[in-house]
MITIVO-268534 format. One record per residue: residue number from 1; x, y, z of N, C-alpha, C in turn. Coordinates in steps of 0.2 Angstrom, whole numbers, plus 5000, padded with zeros to 4 digits. Example, Ala and Ser with C-alpha at 12.3 -4.5 7.8 and 13.67 -1.06 7.14 Angstrom:
<kemis>
num;n_X;n_Y;n_Z;ca_X;ca_Y;ca_Z;c_X;c_Y;c_Z
1;5066;4972;5039;5062;4978;5039;5066;4984;5039
2;5064;4989;5035;5068;4995;5036;5064;5000;5039
</kemis>
This chain:
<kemis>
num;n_X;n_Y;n_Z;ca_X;ca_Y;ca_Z;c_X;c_Y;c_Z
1;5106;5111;4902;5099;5110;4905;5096;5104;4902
2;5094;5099;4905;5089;5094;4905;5080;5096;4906
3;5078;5096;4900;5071;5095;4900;5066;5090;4899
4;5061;5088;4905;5056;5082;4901;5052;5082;4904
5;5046;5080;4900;5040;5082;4900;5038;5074;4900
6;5031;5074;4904;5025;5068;4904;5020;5069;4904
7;5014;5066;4900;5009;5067;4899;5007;5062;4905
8;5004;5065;4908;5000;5063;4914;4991;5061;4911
9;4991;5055;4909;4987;5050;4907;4982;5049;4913
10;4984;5050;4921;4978;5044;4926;4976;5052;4928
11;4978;5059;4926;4974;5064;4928;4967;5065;4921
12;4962;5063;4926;4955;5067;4921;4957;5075;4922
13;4954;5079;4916;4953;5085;4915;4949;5090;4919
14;4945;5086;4923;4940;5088;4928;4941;5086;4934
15;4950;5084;4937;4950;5084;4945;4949;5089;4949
16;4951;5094;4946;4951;5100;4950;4946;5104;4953
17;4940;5100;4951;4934;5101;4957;4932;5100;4963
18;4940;5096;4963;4940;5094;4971;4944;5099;4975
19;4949;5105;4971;4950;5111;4974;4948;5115;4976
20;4947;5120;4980;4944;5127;4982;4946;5132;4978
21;4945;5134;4971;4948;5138;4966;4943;5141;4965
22;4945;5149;4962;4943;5155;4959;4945;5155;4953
23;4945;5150;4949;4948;5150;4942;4942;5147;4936
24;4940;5148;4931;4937;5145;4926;4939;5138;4923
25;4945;5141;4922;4948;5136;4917;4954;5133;4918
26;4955;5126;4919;4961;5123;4920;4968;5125;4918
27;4968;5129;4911;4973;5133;4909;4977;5137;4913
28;4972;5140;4917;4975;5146;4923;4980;5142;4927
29;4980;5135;4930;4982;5131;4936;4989;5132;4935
30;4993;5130;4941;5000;5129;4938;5002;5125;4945
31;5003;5118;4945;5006;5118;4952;5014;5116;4951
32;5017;5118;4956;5025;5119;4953;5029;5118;4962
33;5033;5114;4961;5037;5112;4969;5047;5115;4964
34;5051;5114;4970;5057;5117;4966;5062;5111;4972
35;5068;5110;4969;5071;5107;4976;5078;5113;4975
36;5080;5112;4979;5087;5118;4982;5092;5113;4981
37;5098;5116;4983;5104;5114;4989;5105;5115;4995
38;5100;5121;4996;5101;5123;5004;5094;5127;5004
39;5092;5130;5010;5090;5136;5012;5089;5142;5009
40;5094;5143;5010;5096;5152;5008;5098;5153;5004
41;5095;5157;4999;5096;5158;4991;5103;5160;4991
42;5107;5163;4996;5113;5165;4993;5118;5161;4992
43;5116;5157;4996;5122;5149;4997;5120;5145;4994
44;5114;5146;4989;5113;5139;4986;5110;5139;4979
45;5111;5134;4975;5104;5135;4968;5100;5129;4971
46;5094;5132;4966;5088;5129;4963;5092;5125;4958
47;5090;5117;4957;5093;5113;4951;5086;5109;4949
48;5083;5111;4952;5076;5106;4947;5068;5111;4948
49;5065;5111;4945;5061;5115;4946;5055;5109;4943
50;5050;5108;4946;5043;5103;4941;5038;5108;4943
51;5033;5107;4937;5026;5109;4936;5022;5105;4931
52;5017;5106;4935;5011;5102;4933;5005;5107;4927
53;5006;5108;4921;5001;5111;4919;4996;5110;4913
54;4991;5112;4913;4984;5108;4907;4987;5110;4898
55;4988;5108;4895;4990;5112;4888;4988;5107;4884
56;4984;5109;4878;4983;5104;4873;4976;5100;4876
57;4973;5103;4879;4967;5096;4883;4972;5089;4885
58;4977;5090;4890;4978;5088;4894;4986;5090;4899
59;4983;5086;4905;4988;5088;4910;4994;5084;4908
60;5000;5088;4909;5007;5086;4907;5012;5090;4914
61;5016;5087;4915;5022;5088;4921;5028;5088;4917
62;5031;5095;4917;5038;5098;4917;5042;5100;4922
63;5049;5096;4917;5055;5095;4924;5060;5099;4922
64;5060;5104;4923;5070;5108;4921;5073;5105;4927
65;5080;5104;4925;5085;5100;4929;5090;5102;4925
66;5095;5108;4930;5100;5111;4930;5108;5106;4931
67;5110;5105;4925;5113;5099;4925;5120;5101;4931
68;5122;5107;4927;5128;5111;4933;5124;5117;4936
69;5127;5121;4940;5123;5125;4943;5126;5131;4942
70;5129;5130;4934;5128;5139;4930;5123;5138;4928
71;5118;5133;4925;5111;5131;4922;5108;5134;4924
72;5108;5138;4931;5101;5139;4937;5096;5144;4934
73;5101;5148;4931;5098;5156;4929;5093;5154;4921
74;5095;5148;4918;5093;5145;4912;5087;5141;4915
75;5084;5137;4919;5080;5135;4921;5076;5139;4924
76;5075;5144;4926;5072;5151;4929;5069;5154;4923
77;5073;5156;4918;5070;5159;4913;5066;5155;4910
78;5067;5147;4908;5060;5142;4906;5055;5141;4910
79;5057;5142;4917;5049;5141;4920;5044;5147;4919
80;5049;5153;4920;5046;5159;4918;5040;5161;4912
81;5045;5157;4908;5040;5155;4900;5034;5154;4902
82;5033;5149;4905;5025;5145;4908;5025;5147;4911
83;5024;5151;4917;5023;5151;4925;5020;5158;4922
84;5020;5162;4919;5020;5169;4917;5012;5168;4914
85;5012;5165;4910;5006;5165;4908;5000;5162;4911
86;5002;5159;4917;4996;5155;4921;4994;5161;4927
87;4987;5163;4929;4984;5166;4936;4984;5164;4942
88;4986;5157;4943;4985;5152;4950;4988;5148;4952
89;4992;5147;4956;4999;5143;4962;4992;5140;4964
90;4997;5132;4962;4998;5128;4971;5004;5126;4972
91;5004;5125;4977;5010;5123;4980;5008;5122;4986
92;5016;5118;4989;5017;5115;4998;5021;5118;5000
93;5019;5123;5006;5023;5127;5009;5027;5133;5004
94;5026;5134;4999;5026;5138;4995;5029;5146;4997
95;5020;5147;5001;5020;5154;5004;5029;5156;5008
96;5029;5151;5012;5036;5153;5017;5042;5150;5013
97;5041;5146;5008;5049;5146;5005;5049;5145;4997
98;5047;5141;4993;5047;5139;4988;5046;5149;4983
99;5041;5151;4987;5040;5158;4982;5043;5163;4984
100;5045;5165;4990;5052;5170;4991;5059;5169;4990
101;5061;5162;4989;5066;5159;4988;5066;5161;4979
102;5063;5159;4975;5063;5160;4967;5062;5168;4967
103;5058;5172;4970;5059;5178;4968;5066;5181;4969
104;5069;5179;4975;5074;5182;4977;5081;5180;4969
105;5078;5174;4970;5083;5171;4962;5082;5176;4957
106;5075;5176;4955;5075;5180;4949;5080;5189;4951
107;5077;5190;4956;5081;5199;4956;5089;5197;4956
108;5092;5192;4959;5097;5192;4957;5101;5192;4952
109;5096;5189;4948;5098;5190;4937;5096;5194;4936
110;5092;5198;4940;5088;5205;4935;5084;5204;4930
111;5082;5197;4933;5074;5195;4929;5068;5196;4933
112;5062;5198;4928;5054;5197;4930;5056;5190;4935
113;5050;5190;4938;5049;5184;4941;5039;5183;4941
114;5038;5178;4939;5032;5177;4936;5026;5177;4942
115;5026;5179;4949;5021;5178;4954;5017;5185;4956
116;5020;5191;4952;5015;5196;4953;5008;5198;4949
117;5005;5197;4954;4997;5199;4955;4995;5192;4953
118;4997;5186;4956;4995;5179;4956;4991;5176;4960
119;4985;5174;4961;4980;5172;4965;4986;5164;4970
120;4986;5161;4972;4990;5158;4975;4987;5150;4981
121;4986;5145;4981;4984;5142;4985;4989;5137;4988
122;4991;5140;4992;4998;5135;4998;4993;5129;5003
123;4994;5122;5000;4991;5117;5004;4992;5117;5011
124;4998;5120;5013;5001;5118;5021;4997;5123;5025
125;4997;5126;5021;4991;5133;5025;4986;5130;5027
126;4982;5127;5020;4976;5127;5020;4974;5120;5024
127;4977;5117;5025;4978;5108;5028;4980;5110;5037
128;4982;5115;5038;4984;5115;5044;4979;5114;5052
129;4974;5116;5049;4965;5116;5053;4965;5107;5054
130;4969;5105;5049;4966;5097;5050;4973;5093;5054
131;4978;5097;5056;4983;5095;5059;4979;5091;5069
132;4976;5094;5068;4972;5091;5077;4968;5085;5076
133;4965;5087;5071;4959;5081;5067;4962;5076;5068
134;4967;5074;5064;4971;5067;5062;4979;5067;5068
135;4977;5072;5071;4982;5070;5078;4990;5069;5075
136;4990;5072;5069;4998;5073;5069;5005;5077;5071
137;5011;5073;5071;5017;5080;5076;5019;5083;5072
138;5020;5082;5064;5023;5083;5058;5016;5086;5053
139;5018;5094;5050;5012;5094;5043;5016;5093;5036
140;5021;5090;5038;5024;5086;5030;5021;5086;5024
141;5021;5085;5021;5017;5082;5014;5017;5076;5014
142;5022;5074;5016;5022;5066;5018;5017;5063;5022
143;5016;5067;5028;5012;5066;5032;5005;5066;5032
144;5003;5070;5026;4996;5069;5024;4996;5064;5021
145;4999;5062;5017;5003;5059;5009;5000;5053;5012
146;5003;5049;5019;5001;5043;5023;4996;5043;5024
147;4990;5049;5027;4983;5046;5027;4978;5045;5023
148;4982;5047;5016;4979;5044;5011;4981;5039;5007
149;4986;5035;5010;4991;5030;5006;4992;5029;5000
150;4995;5036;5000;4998;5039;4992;5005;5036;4992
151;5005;5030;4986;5010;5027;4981;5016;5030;4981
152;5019;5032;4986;5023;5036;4984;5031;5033;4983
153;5036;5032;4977;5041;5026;4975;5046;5030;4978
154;5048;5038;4980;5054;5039;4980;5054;5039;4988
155;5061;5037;4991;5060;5036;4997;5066;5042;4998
156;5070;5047;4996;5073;5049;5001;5069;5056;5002
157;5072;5062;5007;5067;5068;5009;5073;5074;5005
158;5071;5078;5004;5071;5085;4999;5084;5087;5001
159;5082;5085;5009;5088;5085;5011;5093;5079;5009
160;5091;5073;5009;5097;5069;5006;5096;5071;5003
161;5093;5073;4995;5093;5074;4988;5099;5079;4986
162;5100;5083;4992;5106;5087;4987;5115;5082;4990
163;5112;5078;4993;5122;5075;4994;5119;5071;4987
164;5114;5068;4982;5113;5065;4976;5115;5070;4971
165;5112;5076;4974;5114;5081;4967;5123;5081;4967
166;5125;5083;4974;5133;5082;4971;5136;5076;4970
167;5134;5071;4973;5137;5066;4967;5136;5064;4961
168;5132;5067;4956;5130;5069;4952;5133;5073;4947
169;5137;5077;4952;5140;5082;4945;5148;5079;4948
170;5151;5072;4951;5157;5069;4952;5154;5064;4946
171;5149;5062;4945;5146;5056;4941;5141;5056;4938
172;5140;5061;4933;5131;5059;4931;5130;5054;4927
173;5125;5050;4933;5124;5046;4929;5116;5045;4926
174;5112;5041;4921;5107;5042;4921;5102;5040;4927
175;5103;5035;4930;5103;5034;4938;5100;5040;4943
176;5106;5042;4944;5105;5048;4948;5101;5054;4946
177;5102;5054;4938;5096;5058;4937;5090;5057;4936
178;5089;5052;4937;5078;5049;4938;5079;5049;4947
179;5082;5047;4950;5081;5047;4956;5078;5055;4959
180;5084;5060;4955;5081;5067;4959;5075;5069;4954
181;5074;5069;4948;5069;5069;4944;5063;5063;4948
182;5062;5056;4952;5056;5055;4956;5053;5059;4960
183;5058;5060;4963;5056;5064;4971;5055;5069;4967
184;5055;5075;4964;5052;5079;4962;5043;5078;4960
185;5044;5071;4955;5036;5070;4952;5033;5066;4959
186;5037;5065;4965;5032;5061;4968;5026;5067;4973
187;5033;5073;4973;5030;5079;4978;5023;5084;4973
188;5025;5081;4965;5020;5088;4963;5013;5081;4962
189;5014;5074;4962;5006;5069;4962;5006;5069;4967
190;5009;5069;4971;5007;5068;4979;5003;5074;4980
191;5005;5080;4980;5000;5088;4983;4995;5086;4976
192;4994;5083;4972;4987;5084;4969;4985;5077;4972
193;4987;5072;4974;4984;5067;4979;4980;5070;4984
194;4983;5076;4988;4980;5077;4994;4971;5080;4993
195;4969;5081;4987;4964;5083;4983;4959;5081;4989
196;4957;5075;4989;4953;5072;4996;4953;5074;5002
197;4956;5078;5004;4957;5083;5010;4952;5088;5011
198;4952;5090;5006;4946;5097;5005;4940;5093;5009
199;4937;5089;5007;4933;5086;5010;4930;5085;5018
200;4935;5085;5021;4936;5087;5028;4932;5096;5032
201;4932;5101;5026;4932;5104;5026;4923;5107;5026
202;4919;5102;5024;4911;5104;5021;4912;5105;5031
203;4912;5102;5037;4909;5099;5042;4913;5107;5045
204;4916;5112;5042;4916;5117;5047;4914;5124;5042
205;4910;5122;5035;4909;5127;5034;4902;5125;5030
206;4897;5119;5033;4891;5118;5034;4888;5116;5028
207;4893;5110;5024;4888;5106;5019;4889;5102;5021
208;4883;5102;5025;4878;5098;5028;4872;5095;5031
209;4870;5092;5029;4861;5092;5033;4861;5088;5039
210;4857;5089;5044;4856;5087;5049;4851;5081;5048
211;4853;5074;5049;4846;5070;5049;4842;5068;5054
212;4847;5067;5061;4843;5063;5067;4845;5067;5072
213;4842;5067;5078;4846;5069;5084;4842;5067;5089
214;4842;5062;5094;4841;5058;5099;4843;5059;5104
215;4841;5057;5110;4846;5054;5117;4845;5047;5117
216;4853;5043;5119;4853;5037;5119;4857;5037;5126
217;4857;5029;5126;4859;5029;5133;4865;5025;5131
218;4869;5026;5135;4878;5022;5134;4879;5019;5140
219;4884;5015;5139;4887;5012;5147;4893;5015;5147
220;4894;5016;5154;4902;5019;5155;4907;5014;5157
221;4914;5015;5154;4916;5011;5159;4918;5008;5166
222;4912;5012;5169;4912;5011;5177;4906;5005;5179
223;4902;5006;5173;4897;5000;5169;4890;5005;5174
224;4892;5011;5172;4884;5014;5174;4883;5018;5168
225;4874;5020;5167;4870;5021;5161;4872;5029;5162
226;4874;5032;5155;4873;5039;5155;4868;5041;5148
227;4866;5046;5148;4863;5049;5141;4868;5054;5138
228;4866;5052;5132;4870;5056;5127;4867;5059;5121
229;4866;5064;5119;4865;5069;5113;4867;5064;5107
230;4864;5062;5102;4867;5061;5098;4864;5063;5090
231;4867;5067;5087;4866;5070;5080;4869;5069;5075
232;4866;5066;5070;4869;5061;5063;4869;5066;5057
233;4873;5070;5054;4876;5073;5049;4875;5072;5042
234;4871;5072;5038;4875;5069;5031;4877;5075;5026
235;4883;5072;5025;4887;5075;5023;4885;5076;5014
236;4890;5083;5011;4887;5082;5004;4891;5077;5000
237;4900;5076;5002;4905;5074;4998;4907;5068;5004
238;4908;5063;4999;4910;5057;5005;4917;5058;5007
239;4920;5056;5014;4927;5056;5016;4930;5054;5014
240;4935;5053;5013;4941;5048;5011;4943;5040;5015
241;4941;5043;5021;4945;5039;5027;4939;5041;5033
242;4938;5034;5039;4934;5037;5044;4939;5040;5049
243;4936;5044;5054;4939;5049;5059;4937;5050;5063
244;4939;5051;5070;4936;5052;5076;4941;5058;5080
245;4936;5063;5084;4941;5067;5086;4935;5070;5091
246;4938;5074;5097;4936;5072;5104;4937;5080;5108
247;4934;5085;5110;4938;5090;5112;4930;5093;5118
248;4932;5097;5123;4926;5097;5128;4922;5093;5131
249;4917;5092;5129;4914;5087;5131;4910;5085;5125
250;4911;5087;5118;4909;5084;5111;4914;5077;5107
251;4912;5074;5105;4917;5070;5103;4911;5068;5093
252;4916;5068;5090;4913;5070;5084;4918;5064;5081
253;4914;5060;5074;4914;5053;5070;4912;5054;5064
254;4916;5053;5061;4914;5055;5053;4916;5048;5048
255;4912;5045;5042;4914;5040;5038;4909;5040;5032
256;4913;5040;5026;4910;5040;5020;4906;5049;5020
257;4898;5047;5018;4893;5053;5019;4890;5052;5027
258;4893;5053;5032;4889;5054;5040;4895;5056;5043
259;4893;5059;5045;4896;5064;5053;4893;5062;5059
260;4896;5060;5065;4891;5059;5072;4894;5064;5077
261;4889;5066;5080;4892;5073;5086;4889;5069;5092
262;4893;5068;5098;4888;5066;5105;4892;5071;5109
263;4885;5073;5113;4888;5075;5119;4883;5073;5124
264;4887;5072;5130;4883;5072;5136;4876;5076;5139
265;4873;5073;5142;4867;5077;5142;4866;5075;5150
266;4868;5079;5155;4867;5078;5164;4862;5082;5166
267;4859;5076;5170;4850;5082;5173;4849;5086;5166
268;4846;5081;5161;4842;5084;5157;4844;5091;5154
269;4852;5092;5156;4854;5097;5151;4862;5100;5147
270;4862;5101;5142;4868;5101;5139;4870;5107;5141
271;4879;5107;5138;4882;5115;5139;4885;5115;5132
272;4885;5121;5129;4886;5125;5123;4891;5127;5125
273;4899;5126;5122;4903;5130;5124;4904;5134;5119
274;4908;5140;5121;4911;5145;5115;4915;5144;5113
275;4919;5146;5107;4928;5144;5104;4931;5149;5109
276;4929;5156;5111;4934;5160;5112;4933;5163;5117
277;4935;5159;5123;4932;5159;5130;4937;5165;5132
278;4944;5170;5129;4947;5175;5133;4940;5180;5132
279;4936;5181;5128;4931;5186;5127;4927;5184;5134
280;4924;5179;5138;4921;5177;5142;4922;5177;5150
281;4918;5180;5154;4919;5178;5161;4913;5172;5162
282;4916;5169;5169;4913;5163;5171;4909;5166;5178
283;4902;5163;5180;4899;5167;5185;4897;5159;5186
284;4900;5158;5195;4902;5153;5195;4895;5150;5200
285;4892;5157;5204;4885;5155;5206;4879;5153;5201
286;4880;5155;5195;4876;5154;5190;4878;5148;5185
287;4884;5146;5187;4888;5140;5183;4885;5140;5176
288;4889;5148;5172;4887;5150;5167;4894;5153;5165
289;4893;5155;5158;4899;5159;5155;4895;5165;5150
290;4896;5173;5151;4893;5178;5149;4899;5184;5147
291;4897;5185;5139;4903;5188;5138;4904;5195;5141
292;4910;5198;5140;4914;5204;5144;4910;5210;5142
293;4909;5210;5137;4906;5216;5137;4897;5215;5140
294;4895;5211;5142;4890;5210;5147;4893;5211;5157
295;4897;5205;5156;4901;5203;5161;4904;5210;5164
296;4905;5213;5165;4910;5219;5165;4904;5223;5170
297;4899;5221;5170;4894;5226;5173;4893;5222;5179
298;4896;5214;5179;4892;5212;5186;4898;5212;5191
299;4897;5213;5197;4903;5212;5203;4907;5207;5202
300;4916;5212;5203;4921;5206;5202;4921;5204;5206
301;4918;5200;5213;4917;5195;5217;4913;5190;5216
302;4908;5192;5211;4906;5188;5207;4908;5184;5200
303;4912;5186;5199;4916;5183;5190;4922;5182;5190
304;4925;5177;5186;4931;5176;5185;4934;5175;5177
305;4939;5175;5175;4939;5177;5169;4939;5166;5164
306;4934;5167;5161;4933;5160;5158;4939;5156;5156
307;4939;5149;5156;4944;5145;5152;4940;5140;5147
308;4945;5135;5145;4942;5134;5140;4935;5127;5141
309;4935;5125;5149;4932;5122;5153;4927;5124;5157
310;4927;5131;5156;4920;5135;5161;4918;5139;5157
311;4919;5139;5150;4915;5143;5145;4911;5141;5141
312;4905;5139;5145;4898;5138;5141;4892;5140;5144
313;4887;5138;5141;4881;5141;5147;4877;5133;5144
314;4874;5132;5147;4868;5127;5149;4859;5128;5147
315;4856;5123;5145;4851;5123;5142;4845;5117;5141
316;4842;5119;5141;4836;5111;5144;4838;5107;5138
317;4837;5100;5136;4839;5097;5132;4832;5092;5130
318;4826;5097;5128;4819;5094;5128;4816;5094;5121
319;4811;5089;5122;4808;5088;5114;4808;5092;5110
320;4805;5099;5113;4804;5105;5108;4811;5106;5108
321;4817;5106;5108;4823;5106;5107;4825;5101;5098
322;4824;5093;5101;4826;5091;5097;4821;5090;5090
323;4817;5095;5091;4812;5093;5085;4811;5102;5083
324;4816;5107;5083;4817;5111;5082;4823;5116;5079
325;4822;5114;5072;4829;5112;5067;4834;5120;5068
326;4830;5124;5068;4834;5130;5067;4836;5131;5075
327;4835;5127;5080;4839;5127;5087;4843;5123;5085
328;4842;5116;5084;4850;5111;5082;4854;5113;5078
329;4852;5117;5072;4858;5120;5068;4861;5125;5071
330;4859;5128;5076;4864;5134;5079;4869;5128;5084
331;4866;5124;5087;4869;5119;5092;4876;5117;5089
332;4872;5112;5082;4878;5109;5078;4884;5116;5077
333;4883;5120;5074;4886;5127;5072;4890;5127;5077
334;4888;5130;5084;4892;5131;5089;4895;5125;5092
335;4894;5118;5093;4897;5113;5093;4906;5111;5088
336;4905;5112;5081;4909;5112;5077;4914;5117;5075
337;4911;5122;5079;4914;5130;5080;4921;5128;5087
338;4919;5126;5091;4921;5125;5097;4927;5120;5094
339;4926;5112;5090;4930;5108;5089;4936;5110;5084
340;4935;5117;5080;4938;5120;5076;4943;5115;5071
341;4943;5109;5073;4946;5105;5069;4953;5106;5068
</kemis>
């Protein structure tokens, strides 16, 4: 078995405020990636295991690297060493392979396995809500990894890695052993790279203050004047990157510390939709949308069941509106509810 350790020097002690943790202290953390040979624990080993964890007042990164892969079960029982005494995962994609895959290893050898009663944060989960925002087909790690243009040296994906691992055990050379030793360290600084992400997240769970909100007038591209709603955000955490993203008839703008929300505003009035328009009938004399446990009472000749285009209701869009903060924050709320991000 190949062990080695780095003292991760460009990590401050205090990055992890950029996390959504339940922890006190750094000590508790452990973020840990693993690469395979395959899939399916039965067909394959685990040959490298990396974790990121605090010891000594400072953050260090371990590598077990199962040189043959009678080594696997000797690897396993080192991470267990560490991994046992820590409260808190991160990991990517974790929940669906990285942690069923190790436990099943450990019952294998008829070893503990270090994840029971472990508090647990899987990034792919928690990043998925941002998958529309940034208009991605892929939720990679890479794929974030790019919108933040994270340094990343190792260029092959988890799957070349194992035709590396076996020409490896026809050749080891020191070579091939830093190349699968990269791509391990580039997946565990990358997933702490994604750190900046969180961030995205104040604008659907309301840090933030409303500053302005106006009608202005725009030109369309048909070169006639429309009005439009417009409400300016400041944010508590500044963004990483600016962003724009567009859903009913709201279209929402985010840069640095500002958020912008416009929506249309016709004959002097806006529509409020709702996120979850199967709850809602559309009452199309009333060109309104009321929900089913109301709706239910009015004549089926009168209602039909909403979509996600006829589920709002309509509202004067007047002074006392815009100079009456507890109606604009239900507005923004139900607006950014809607956008779900």
């Amino acid at each position: 078995m190949f062990k080695k350790n780095i003292v991760l020097t460009n990590l401050s002690h205090t990055f992890l405020t950029g996390f959504p943790l339940e922890v006190k202290s750094a000590v508790q953390v452990l973020f840990f990636d693993i690469e395979t040979t395959g899939l399916g624990w039965k067909r394959s080993v685990v040959y490298l295991i990396g974790a990121v964890h605090y010891k000594n007042s400072r953050w260090t990164l371990t590598q077990w690297f199962a040189e043959t892969e009678e080594e696997e079960k000797e690897i396993l029982m080192d991470f267990y060493l560490l991994a046992d005494r820590k409260s808190y995962f991160i990991h990517y994609n974790g929940t669906s392979f990285d942690v069923p895959y190790l436990k099943q290893k450990y019952n294998f050898y008829q070893l503990s396995h270090p994840f029971t009663d472990k508090k647990q944060l899987d990034l792919y989960q928690k990043f998925i809500p941002l998958k529309k925002l940034f208009k991605l087909e892929n939720m990679r790690q890479k794929d974030l990894e790019s919108l933040l243009s994270y340094p990343r040296k190792d260029t092959f994906s988890g799957k070349e890695l194992i035709q590396k691992y076996k020409e490896y055990h026809k050749n080891p050379t020191p070579e091939l052993l830093e190349l699968m030793l990269l791509h391990n360290y580039d997946d565990l600084m990358g997933m702490i790279g994604l750190r900046p992400l969180f961030s995205f997240f104040q604008l659907l769970n309301g840090s933030w203050t409303i500053r302005k909100a106006s009608i202005i007038s725009t030109e369309t591209y048909e070169g006639t004047e429309e009005l439009e709603l417009l409400i300016t955000l400041d944010l508590l955490v500044p963004l990483p990157f600016p962003f724009s993203f567009s859903k009913a008839d709201y279209y929402l703008t985010g840069k640095d510390r500002q958020a912008r929300i416009k929506s249309p505003v016709k004959d002097g009035t806006l529509k409020l939709y709702f996120p979850n328009y199967q709850d809602y009938y559309y009452l199309p004399l009333e060109d309104t949308a009321i929900h089913k446990s109301i709706g239910c009472y009015v004549d089926k000749e009168h209602r039909i069941k909403a979509t996600p285009e006829l589920c709002y209701q309509k509202f004067e869009c007047t002074e006392e509106f815009l100079e009456d903060p507890k109606k604009l924050l239900r507005y923004v709320r139900g607006v950014l509810g809607v956008l779900e991000m």
